[in-house]
mmCIF file of the N, C-alpha and C atoms, coordinates in Angstrom:
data_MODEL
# 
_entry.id   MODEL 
# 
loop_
_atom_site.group_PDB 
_atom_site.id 
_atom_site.type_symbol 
_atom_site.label_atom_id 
_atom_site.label_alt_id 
_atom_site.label_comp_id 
_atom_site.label_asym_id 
_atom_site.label_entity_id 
_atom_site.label_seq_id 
_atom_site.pdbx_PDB_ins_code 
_atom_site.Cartn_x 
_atom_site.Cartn_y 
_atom_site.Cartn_z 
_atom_site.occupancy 
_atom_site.B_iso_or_equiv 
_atom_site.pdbx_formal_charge 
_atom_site.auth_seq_id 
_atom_site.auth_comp_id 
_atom_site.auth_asym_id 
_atom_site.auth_atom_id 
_atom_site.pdbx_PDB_model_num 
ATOM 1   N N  . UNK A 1 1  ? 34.317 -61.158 -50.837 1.00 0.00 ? 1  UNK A N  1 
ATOM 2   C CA . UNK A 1 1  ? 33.654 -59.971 -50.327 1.00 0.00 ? 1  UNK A CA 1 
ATOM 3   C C  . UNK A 1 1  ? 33.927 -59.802 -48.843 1.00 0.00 ? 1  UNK A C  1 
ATOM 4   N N  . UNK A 1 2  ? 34.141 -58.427 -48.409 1.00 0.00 ? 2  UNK A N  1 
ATOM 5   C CA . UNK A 1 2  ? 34.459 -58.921 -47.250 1.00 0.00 ? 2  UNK A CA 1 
ATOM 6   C C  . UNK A 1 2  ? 32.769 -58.447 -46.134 1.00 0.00 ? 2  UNK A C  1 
ATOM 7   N N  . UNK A 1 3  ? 33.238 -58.922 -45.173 1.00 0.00 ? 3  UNK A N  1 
ATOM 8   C CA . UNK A 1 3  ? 32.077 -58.749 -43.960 1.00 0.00 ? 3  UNK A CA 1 
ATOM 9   C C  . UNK A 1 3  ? 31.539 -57.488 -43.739 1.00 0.00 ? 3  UNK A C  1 
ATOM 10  N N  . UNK A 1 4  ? 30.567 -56.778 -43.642 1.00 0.00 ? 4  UNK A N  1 
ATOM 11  C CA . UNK A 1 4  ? 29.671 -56.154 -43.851 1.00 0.00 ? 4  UNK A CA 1 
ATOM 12  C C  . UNK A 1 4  ? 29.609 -55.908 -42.149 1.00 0.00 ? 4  UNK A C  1 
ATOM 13  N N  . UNK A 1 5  ? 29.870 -54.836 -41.301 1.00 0.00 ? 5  UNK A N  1 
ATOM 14  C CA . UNK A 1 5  ? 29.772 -54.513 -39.985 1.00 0.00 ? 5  UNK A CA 1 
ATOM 15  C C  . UNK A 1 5  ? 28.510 -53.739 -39.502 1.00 0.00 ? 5  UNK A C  1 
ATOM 16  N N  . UNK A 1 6  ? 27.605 -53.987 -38.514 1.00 0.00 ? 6  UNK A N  1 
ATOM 17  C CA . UNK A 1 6  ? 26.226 -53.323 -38.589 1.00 0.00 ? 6  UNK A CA 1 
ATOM 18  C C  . UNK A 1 6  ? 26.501 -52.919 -37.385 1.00 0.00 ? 6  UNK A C  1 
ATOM 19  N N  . UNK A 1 7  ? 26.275 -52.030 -37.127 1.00 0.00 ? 7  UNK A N  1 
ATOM 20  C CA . UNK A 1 7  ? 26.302 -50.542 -35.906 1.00 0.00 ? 7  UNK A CA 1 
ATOM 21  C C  . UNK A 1 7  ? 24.881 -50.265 -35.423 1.00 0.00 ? 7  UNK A C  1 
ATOM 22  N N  . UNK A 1 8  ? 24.656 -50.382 -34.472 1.00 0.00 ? 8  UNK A N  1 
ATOM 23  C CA . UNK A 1 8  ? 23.658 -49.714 -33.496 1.00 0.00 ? 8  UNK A CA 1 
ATOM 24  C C  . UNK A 1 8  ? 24.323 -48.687 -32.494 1.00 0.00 ? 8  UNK A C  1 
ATOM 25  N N  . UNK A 1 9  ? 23.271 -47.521 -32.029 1.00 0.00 ? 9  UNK A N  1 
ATOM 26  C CA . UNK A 1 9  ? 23.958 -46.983 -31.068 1.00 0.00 ? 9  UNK A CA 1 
ATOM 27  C C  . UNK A 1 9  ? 22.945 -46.371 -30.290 1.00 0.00 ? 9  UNK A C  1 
ATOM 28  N N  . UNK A 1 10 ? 23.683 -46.307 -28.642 1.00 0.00 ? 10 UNK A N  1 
ATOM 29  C CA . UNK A 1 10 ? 22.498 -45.849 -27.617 1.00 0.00 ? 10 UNK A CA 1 
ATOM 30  C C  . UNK A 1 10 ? 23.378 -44.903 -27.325 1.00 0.00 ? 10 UNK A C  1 
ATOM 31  N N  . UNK A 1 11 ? 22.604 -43.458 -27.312 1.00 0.00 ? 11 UNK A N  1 
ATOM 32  C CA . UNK A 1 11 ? 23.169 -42.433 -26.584 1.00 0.00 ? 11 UNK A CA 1 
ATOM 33  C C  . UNK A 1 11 ? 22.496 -42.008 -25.148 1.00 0.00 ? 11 UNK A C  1 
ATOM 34  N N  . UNK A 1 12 ? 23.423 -41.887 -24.691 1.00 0.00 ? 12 UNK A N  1 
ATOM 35  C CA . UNK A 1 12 ? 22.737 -41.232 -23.104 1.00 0.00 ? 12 UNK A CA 1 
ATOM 36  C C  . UNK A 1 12 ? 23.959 -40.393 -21.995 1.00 0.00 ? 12 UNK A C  1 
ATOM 37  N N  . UNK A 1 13 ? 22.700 -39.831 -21.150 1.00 0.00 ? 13 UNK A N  1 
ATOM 38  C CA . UNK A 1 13 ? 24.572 -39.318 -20.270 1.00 0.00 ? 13 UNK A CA 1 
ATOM 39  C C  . UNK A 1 13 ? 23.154 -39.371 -18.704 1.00 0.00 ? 13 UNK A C  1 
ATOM 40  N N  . UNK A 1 14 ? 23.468 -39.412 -17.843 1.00 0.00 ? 14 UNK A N  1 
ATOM 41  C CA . UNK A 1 14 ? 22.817 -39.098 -16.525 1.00 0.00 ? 14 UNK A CA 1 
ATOM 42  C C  . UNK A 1 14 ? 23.406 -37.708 -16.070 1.00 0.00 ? 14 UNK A C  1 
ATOM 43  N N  . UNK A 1 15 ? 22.777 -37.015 -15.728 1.00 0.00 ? 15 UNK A N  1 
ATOM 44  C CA . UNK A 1 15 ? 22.508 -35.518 -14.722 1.00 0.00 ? 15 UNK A CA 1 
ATOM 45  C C  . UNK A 1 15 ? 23.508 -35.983 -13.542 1.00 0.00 ? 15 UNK A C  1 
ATOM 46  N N  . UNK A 1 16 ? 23.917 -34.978 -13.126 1.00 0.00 ? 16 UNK A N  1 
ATOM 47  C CA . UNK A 1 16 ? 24.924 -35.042 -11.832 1.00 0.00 ? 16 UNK A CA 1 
ATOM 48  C C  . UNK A 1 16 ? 24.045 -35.180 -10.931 1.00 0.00 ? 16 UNK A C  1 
ATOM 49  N N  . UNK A 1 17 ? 22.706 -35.206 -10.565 1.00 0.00 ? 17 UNK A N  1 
ATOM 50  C CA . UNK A 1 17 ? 22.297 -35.135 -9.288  1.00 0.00 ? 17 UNK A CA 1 
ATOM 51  C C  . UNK A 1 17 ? 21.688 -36.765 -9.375  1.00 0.00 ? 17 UNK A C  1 
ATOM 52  N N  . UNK A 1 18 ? 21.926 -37.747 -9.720  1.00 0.00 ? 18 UNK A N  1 
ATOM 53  C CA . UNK A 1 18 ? 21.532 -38.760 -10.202 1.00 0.00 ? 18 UNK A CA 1 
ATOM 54  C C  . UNK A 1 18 ? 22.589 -40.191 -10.628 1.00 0.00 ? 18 UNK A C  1 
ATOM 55  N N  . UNK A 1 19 ? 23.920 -39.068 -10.444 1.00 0.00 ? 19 UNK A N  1 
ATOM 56  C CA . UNK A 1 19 ? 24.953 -39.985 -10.713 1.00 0.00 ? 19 UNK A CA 1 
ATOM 57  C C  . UNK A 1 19 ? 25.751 -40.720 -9.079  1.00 0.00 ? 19 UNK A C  1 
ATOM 58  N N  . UNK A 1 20 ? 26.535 -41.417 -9.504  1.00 0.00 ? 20 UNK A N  1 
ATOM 59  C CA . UNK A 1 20 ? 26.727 -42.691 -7.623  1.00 0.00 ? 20 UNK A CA 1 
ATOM 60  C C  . UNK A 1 20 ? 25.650 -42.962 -6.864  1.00 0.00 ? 20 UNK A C  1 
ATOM 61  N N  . UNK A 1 21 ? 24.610 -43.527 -7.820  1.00 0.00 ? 21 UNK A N  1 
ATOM 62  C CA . UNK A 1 21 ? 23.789 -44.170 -7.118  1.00 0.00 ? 21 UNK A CA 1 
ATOM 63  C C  . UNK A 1 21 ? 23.236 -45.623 -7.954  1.00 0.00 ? 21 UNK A C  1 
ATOM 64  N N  . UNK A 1 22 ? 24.299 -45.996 -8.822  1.00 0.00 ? 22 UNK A N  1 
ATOM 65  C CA . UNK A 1 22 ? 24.179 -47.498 -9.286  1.00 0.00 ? 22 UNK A CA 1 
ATOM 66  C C  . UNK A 1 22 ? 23.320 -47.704 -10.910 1.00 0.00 ? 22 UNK A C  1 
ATOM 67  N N  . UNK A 1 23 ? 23.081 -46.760 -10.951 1.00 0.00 ? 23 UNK A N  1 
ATOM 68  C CA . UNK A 1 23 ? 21.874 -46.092 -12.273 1.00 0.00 ? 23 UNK A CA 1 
ATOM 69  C C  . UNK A 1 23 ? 22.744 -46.787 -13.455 1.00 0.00 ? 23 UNK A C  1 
ATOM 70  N N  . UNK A 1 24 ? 24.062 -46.193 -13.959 1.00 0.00 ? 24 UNK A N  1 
ATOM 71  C CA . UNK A 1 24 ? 25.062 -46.803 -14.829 1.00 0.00 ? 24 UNK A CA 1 
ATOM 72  C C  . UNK A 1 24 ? 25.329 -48.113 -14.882 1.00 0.00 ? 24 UNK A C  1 
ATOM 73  N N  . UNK A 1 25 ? 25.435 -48.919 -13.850 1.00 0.00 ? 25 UNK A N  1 
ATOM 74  C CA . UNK A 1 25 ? 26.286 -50.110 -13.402 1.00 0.00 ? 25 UNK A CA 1 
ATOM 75  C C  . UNK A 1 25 ? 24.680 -50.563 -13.915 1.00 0.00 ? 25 UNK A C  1 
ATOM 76  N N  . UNK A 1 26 ? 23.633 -50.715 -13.480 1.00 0.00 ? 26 UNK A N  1 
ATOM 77  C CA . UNK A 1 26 ? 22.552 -51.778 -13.936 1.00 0.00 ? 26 UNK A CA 1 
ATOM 78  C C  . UNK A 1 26 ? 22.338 -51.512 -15.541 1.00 0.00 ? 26 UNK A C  1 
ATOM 79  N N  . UNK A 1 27 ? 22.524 -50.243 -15.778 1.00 0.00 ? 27 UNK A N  1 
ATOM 80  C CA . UNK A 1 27 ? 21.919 -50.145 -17.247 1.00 0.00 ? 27 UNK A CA 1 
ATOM 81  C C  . UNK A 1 27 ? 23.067 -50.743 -17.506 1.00 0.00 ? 27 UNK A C  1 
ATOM 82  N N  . UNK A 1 28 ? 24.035 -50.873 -17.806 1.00 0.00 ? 28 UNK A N  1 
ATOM 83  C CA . UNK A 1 28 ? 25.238 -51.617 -18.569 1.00 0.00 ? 28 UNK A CA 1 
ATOM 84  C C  . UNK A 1 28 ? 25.498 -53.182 -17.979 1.00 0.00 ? 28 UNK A C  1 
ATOM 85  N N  . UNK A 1 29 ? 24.552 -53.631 -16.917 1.00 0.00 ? 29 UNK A N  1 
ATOM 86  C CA . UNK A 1 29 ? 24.562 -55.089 -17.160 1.00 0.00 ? 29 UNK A CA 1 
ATOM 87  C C  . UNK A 1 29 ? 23.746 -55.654 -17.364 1.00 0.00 ? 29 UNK A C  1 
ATOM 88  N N  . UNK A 1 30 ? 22.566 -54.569 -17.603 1.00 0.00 ? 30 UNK A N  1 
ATOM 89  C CA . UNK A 1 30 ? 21.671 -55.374 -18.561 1.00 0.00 ? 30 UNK A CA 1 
ATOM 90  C C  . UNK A 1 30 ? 21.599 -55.423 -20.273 1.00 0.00 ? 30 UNK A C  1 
ATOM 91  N N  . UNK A 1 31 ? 22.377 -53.969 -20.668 1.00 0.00 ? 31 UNK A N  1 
ATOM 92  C CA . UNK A 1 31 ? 22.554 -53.516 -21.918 1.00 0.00 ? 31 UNK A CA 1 
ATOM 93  C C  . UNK A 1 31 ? 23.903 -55.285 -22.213 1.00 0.00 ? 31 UNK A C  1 
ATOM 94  N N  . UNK A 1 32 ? 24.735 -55.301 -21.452 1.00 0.00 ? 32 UNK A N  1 
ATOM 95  C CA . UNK A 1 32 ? 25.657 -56.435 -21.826 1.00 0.00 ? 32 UNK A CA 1 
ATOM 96  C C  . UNK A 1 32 ? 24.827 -58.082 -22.041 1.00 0.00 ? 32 UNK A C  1 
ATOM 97  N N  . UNK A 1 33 ? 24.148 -58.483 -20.842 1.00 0.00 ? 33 UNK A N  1 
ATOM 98  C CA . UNK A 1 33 ? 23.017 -59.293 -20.808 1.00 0.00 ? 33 UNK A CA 1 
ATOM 99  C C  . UNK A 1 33 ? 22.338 -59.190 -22.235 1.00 0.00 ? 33 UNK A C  1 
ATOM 100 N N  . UNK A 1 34 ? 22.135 -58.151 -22.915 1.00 0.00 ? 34 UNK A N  1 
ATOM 101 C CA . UNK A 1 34 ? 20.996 -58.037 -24.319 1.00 0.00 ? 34 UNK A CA 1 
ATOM 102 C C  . UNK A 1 34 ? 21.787 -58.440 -25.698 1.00 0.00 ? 34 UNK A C  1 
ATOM 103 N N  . UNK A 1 35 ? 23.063 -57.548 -25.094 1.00 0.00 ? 35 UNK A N  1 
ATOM 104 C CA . UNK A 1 35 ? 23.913 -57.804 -26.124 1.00 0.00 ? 35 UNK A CA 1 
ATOM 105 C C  . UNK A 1 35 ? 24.724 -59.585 -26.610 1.00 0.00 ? 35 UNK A C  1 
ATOM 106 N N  . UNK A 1 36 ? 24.757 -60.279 -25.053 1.00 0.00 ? 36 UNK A N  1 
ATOM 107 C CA . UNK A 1 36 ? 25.244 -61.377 -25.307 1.00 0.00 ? 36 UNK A CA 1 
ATOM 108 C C  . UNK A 1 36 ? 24.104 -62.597 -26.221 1.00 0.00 ? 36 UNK A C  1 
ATOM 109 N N  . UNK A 1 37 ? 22.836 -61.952 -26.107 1.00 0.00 ? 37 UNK A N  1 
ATOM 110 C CA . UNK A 1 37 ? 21.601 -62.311 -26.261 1.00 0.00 ? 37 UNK A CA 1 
ATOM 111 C C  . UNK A 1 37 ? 21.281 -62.284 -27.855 1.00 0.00 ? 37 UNK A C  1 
ATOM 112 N N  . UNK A 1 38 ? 21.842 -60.985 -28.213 1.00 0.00 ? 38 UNK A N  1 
ATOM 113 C CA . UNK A 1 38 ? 21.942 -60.635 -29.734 1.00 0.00 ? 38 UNK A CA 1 
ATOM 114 C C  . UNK A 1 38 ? 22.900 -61.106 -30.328 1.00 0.00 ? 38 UNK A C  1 
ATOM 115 N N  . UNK A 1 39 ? 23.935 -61.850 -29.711 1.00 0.00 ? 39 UNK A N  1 
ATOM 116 C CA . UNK A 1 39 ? 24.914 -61.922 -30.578 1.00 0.00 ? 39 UNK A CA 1 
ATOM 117 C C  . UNK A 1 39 ? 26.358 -60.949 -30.694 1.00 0.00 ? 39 UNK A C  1 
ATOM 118 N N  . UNK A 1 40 ? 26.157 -59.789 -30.336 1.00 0.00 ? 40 UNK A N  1 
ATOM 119 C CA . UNK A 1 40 ? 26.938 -58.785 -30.126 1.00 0.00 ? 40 UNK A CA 1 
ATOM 120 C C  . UNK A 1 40 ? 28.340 -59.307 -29.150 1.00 0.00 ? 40 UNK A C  1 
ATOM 121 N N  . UNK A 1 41 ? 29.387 -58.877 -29.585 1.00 0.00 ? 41 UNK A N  1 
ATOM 122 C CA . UNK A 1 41 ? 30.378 -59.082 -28.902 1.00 0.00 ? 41 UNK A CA 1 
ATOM 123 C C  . UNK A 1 41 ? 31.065 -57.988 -28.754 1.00 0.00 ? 41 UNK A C  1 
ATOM 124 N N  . UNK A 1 42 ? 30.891 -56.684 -28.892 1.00 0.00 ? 42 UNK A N  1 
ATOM 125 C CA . UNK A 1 42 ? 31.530 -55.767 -28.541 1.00 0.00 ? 42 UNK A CA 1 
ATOM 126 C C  . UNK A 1 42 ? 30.793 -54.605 -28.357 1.00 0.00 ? 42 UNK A C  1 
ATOM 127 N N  . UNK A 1 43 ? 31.125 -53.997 -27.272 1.00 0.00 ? 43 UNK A N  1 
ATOM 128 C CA . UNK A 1 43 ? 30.383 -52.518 -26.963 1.00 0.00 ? 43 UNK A CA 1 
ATOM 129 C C  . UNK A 1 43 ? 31.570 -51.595 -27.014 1.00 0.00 ? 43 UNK A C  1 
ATOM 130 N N  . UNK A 1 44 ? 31.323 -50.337 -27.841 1.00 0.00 ? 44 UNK A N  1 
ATOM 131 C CA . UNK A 1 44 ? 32.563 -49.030 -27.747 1.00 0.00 ? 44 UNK A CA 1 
ATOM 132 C C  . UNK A 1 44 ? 31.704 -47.938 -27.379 1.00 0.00 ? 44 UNK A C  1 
ATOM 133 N N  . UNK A 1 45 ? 32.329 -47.004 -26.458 1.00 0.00 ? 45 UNK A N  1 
ATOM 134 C CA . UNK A 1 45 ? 31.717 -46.050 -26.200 1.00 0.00 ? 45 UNK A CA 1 
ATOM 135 C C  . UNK A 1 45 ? 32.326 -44.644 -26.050 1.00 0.00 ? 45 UNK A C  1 
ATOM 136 N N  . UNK A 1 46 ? 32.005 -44.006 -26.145 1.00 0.00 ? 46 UNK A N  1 
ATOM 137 C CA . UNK A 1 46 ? 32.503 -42.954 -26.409 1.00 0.00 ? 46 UNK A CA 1 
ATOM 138 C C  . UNK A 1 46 ? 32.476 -41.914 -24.368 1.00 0.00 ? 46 UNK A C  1 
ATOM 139 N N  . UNK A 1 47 ? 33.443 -41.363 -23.635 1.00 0.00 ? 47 UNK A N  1 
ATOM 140 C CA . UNK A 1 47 ? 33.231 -41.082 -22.747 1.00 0.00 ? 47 UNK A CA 1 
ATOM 141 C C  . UNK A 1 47 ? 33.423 -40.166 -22.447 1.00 0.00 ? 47 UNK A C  1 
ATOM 142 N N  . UNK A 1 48 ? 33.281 -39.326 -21.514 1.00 0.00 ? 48 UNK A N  1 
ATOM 143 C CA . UNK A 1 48 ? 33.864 -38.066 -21.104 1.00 0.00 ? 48 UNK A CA 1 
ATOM 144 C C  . UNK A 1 48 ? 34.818 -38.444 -20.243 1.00 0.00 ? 48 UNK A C  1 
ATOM 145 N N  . UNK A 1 49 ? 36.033 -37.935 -20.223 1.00 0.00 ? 49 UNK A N  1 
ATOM 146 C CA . UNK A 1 49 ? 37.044 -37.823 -19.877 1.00 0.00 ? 49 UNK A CA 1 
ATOM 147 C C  . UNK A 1 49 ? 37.009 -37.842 -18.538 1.00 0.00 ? 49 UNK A C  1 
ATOM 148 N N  . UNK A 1 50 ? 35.945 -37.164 -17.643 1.00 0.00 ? 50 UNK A N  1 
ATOM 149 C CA . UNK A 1 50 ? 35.977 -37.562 -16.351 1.00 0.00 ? 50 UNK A CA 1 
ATOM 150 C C  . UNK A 1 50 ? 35.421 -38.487 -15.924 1.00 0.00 ? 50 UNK A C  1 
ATOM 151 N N  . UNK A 1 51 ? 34.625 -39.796 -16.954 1.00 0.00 ? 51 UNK A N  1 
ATOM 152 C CA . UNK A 1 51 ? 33.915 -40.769 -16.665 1.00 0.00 ? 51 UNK A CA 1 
ATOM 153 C C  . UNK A 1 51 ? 34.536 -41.894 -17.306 1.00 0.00 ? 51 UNK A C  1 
ATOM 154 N N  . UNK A 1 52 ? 36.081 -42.052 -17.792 1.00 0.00 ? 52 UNK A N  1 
ATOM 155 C CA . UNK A 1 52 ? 36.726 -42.948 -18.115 1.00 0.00 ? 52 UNK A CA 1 
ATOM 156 C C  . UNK A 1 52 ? 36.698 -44.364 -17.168 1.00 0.00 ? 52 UNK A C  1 
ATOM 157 N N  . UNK A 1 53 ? 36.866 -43.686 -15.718 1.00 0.00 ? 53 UNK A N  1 
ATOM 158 C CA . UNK A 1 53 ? 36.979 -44.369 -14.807 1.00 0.00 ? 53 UNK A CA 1 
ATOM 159 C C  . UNK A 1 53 ? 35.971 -45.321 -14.601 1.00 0.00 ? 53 UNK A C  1 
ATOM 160 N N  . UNK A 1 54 ? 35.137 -45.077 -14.602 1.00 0.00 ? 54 UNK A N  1 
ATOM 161 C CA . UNK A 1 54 ? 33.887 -45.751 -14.494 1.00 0.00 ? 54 UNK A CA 1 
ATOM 162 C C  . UNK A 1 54 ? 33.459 -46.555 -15.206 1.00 0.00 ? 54 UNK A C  1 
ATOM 163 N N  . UNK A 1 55 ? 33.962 -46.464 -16.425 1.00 0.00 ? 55 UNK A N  1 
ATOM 164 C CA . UNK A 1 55 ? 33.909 -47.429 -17.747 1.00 0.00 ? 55 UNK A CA 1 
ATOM 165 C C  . UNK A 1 55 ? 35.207 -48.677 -17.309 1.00 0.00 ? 55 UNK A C  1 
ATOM 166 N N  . UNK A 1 56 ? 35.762 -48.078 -17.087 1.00 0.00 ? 56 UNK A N  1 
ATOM 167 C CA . UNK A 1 56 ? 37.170 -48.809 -16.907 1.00 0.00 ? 56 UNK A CA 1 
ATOM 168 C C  . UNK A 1 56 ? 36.690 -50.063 -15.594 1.00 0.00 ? 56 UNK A C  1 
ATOM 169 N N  . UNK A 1 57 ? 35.916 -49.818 -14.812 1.00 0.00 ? 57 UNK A N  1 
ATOM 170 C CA . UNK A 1 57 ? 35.654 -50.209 -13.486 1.00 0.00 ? 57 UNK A CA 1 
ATOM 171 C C  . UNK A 1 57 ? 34.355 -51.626 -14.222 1.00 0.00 ? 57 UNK A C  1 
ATOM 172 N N  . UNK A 1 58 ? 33.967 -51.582 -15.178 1.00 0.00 ? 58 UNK A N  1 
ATOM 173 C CA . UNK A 1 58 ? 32.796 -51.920 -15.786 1.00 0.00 ? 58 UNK A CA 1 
ATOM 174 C C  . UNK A 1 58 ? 33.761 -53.141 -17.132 1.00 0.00 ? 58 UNK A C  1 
ATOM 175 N N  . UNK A 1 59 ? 35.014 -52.905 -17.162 1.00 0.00 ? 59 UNK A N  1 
ATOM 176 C CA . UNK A 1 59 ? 35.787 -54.088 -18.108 1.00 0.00 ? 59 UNK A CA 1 
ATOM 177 C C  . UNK A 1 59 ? 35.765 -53.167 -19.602 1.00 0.00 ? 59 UNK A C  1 
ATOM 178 N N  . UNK A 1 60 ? 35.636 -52.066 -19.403 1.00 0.00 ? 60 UNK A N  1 
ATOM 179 C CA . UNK A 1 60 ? 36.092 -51.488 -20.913 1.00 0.00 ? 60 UNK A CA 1 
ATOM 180 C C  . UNK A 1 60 ? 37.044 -51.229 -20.686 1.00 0.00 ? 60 UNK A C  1 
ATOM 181 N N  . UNK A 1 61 ? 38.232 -51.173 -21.710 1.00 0.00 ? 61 UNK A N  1 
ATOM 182 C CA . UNK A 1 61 ? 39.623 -50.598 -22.206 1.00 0.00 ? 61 UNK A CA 1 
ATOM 183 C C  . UNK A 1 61 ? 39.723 -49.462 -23.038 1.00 0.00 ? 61 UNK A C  1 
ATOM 184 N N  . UNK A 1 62 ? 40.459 -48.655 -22.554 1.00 0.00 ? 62 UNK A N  1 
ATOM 185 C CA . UNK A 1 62 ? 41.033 -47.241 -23.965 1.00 0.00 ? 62 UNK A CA 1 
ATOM 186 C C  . UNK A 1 62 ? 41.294 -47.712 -25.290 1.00 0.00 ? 62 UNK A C  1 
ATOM 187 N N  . UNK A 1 63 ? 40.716 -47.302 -26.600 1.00 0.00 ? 63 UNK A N  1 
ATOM 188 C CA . UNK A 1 63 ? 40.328 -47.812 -27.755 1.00 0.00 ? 63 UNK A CA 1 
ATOM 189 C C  . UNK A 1 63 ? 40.378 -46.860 -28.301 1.00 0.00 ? 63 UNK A C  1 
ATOM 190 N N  . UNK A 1 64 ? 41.285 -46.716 -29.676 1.00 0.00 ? 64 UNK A N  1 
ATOM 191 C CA . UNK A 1 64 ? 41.227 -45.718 -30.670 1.00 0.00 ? 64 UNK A CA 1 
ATOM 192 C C  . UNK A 1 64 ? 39.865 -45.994 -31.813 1.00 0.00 ? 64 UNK A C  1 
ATOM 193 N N  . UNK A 1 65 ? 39.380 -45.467 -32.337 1.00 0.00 ? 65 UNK A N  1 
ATOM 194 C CA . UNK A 1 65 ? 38.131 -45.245 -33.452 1.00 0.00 ? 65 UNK A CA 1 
ATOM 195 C C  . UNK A 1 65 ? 37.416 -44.224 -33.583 1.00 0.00 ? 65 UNK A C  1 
ATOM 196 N N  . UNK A 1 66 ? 37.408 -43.522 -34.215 1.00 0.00 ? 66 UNK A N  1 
ATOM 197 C CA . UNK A 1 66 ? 37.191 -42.718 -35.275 1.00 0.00 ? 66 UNK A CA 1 
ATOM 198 C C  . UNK A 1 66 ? 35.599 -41.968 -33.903 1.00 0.00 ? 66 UNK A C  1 
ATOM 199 N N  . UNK A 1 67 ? 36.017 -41.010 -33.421 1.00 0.00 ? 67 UNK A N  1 
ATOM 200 C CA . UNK A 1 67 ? 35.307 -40.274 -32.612 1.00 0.00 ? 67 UNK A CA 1 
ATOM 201 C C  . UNK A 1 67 ? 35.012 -39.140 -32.972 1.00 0.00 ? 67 UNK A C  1 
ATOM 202 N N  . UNK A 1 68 ? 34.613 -38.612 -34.465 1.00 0.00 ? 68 UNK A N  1 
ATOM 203 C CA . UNK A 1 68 ? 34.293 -37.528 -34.854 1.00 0.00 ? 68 UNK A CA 1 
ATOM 204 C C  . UNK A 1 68 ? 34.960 -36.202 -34.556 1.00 0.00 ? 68 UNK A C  1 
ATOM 205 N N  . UNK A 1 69 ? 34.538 -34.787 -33.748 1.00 0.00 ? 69 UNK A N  1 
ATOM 206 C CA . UNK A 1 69 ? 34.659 -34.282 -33.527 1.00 0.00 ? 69 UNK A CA 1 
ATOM 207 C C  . UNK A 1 69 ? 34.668 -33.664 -32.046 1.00 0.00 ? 69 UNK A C  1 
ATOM 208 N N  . UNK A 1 70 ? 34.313 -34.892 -31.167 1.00 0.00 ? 70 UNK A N  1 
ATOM 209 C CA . UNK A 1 70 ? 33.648 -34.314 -29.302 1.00 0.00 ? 70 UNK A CA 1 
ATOM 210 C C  . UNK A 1 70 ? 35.246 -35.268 -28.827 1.00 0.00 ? 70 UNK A C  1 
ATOM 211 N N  . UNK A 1 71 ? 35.457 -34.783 -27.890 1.00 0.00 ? 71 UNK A N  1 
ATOM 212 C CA . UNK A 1 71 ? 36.251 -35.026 -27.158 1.00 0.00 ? 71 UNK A CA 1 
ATOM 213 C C  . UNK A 1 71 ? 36.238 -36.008 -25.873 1.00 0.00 ? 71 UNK A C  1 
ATOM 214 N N  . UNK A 1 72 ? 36.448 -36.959 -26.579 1.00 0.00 ? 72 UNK A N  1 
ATOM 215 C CA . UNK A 1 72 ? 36.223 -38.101 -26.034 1.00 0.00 ? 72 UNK A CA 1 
ATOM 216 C C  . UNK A 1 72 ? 37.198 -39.420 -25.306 1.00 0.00 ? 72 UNK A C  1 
ATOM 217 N N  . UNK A 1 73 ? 37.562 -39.852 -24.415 1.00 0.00 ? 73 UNK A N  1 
ATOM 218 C CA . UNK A 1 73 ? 37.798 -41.089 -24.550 1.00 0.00 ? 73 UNK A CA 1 
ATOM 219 C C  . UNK A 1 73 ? 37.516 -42.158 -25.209 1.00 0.00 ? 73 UNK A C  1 
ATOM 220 N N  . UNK A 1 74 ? 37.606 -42.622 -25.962 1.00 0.00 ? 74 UNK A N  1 
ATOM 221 C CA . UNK A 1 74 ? 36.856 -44.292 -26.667 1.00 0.00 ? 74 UNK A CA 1 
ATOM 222 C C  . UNK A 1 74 ? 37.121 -45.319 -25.784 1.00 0.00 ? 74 UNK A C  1 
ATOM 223 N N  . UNK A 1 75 ? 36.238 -46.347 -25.512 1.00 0.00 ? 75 UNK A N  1 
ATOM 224 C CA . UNK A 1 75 ? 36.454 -47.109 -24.756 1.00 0.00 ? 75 UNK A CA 1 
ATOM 225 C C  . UNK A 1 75 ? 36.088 -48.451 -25.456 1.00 0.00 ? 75 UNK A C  1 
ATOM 226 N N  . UNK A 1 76 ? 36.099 -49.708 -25.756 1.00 0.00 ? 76 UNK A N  1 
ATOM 227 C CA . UNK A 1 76 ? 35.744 -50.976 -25.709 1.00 0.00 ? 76 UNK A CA 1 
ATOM 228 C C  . UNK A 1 76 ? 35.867 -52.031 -24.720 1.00 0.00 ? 76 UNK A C  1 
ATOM 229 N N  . UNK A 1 77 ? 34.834 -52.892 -25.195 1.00 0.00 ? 77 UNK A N  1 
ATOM 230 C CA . UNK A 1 77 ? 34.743 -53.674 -24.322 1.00 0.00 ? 77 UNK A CA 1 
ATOM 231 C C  . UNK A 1 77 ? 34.517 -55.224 -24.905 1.00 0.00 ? 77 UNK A C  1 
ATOM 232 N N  . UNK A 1 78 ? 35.172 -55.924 -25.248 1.00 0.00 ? 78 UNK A N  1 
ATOM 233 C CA . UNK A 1 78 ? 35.040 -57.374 -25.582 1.00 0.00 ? 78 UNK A CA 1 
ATOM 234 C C  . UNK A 1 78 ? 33.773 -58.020 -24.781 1.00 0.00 ? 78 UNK A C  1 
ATOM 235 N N  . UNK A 1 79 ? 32.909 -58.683 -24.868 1.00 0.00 ? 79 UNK A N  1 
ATOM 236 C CA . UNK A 1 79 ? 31.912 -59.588 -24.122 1.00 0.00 ? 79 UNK A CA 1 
ATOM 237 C C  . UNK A 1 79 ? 31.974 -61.160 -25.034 1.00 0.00 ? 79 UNK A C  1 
ATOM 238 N N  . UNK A 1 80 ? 31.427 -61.912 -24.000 1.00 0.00 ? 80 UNK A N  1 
ATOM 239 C CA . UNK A 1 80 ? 31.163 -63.573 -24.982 1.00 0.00 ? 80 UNK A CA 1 
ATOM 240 C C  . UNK A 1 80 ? 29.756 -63.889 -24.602 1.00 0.00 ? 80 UNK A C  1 
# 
């Protein structure tokens, strides 16, 4: 049989008047912190194209998977 994959997902985006001020960078090292905690070894996320960078800056990589219909970058991120 093979392995059985279980998916959680957090959606969110921050307001432009709220963004470069570190808001992202803590929620995603503590969201990584929870995840290493759970067991989780991989985070994918889905990005906007002008926020690739920022993901990228954070240890995610460009990642193909199945992104529905929004226009997205995919991003992953390996953790241990």
């Amino acid at each position: 049989m093979g392995q059985r994959r279980s998916t959680n997902r957090i959606c969110l985006c921050f307001s432009n008047d709220v963004q470069r001020r570190g808001h992202g960078t803590a929620l995603f090292e503590r969201l990584e912190r929870l995840a290493r905690l759970l067991g989780i070894n991989e985070l994918l996320v889905h990005s906007a194209t002008d926020a690739a960078g920022f993901y990228q800056k954070l240890g995610f990589s460009p990642f193909v998977f199945d992104a529905g219909t929004f226009e997205t970058v995919q991003m992953r991120k390996m953790i241990e």
